[in-house]
C-alpha angles and dihedrals in degrees: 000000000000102000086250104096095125093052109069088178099058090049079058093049092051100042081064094058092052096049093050088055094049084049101060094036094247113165124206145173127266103269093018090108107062118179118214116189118225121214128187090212093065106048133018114254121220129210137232091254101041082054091054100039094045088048083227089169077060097048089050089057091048098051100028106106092145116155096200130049082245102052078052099050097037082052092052086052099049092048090051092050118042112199122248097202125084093205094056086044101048082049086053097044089044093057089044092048083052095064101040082051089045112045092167090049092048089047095051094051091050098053086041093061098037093095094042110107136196105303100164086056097035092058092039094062082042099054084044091062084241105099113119129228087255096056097035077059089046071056100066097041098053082051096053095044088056095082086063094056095050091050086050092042083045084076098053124103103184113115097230090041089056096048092048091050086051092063089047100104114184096205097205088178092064100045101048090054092047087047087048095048104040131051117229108256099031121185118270094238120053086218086065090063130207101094084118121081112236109251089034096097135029104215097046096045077049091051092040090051099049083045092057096043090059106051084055090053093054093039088065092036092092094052087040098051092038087063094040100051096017099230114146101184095053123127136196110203139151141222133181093240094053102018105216126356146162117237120209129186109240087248098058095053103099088054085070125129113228099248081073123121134177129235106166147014119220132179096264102010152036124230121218141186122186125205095263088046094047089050089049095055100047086055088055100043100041087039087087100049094047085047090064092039090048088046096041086057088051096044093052083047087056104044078051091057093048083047090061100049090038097116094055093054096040083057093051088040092058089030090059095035084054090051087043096056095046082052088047091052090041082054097052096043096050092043100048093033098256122171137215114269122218106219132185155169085260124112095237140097122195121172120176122197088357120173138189102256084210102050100046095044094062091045121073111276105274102031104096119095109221115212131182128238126206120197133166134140101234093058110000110031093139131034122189115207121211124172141135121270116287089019090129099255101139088045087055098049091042100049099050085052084050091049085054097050097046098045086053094058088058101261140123121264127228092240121101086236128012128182103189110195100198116257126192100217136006105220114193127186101183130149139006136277143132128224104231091175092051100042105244125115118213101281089053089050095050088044095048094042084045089051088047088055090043092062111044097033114114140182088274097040116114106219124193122187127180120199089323102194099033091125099065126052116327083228 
């Protein structure tokens, strides 16, 4: 029932979930718990050393011009995952190559997502019964800004960026009710009331009129009562401690109708309510708190209609992250001079005027030196790197492992010509240091990260080693 009969492991994995759930007593919609298979045959997976080596937080800045939390966060998930599959990269390539040839078209998209928020978290907190009035409103918007995006993705031709704009759904439905039912700039807190629009619901226009009614009827109690009694010097007045009250001099106390009551003694007066008084006030001071009862109800009926409709928006929201991050990788590519991989099935890697996109983003335009790199397995299987300190020599093995990895995740590479020959995992064994908590000194961490690369290695592996060895004897 969850499209994961074939992977035994992934039903584990989600019973756990699910367990976990049942543990801590969360409850959540139907739909709302979707379960994705990983395989290790579809994308490379990077350890905890190559991330670190390669700088790869630092790579995701670089590259990250996304203009949505899920193009950010779809960005961060492609760099973390490079494909295996020439097809899927040459798709990706092709949508991206789209964009750099087509500045007005990439423009368009941008400014069309800007408004866009974050719908894949927005209908979550829905379908969890937790979204706030605010963000039930940053719902809306990013729906009605939908309609913009699909007009713009209506002019692509690429085959990846189609299918993406044919998962993008608009949900008018949705986003006029949720127009209809909440006003534009709602309270932060539901207590404070007035997240609903007035003439969206029966029962709280009801409560805010009676509400209403009443204030006017205690803001003309003082003149009414001062003809009725005579009175002149009567007042009608509140505090929090007595609510509403009218005050009488002693001397005016004979003068009393009998429906007065009184509530408290002072020096030179006497303080009254009377029934109709005391009624009124209990409409205007519970009025607030009915109004947030009654808001709180409307808001819950809405997260349930979001809920329903929460599939359909988790789709547009990855849909639109996915056309956020091509137009992330067009944009840095136009913008730092990249240029299109070929990549292939081959055992061979040939990079020509390559360049660490790092390195050369943090120097003056013009100062990096670009060099070539040659590697097959039939000639040049192993290249062995001297140089004198400060040459340049761990800049040149990372960035061709850079240049891998990105032209893996379907962009393009900061090299004037790149043939990427696919590989199924980037290894790195770069720097010094030694494990204290675990025991080992420097040489036993090289030599433990170097046997870990030893053994997983394979034909089609890329393995970059920096001075193995530098933490024992020189000899």
């Amino acid at each position: 029932s969850i499209g994961a009969a074939d992977a035994p492991l992934a039903i584990g994995a989600a019973g756990v979930v699910l367990e976990y759930l049942k543990h801590n007593g969360t409850r959540i919609s139907p739909g709302a718990l979707t379960v994705r298979t990983y395989s290790p045959d579809v994308t490379m997976p990077l350890d905890a050393a190559t991330v670190r080596n390669l700088e790869l937080p630092a790579l995701i800045t670089l590259v990250d011009r996304t203009s949505t939390p899920m193009g950010a966060r779809q960005l961060r998930s492609w760099l973390g995952a490079p494909l295996r599959d020439v097809e899927s990269i040459e798709l990706r390539l092709a949508a991206v190559d789209e964009f750099v040839a087509t500045p007005s078209l990439r423009d368009c998209v941008r400014d069309a997502l800007r408004p866009v928020g974050d719908l894949e978290r927005l209908a979550a907190r829905a379908g969890h019964g937790h979204a706030t009035a605010r963000e039930l409103v940053a719902l809306r918007r990013s729906l009605e800004a939908v309609p913009a995006v699909q007009e713009v993705l209506g002019a692509c031709e690429a085959l990846v960026t189609r299918e993406l704009a044919a998962q993008v759904g608009d949900s008018p439905e949705l986003a006029a009710m949720l127009a209809r039912a909440l006003v534009d700039d709602p309270p932060l807190f539901a207590r404070d009331g007035g997240a609903i629009r007035p003439g969206y619901d029966p029962d709280l226009d009801a409560i805010a009129e009676a509400s209403r009614e009443a204030r006017q009827w205690i803001s003309n109690l003082e003149s009414t009562e001062r003809r009725r009694t005579g009175i002149k010097s009567l007042k009608v007045g509140f505090n929090k401690v007595f609510g509403y009250y009218i005050e009488v001099s002693h001397a005016n106390t004979a003068k009393l109708p009998d429906d007065y009551i009184r509530k408290q003694t002072l020096t030179g007066a006497e303080r009254y309510l009377t029934p109709e008084l005391k009624e009124k006030e209990a409409v205007v001071l519970s009025a607030q708190e009915r109004t947030a009862a009654r808001e709180l109800e409307i808001l819950q009926d809405l997260c349930r209609a979001v809920a329903d409709a929460g599939p359909s928006l988790r789709a547009t929201g990855q849909a639109l992250g996915m056309v956020d991050a091509l137009v992330s990788f067009a944009d840095t590519a136009a913008d730092l001079n990249w240029r299109r991989p070929v990549v292939s099935t081959g055992a061979r890697l040939s990079i020509q005027a390559g360049r660490h996109p790092l390195v050369e983003r943090s120097l003056p335009a013009g100062i990096f030196v670009p060099n070539d790199l040659e590697l097959d397995t039939d000639g040049a299987q192993i290249v062995i790197l001297t140089g004198p300190n400060m040459a340049g020599k761990s800049t040149y093995l990372r960035q061709a492992a850079l240049i891998v990895l990105l032209a893996q995740c379907g962009s393009f590479v900061p090299a004037e010509a790149a043939a990427i020959g696919l590989v199924d995992r980037i290894f790195t064994r770069v720097g010094a240091h030694d494990d204290i908590s675990a025991g080992m000194s420097t040489f036993m961490v090289e030599m433990t990260e170097t046997a870990y690369i030893l053994n997983h290695a394979t034909h089609a592996s890329l393995v970059i080693l920096d001075e193995v060895g530098r933490g024992t004897s020189t000899y």
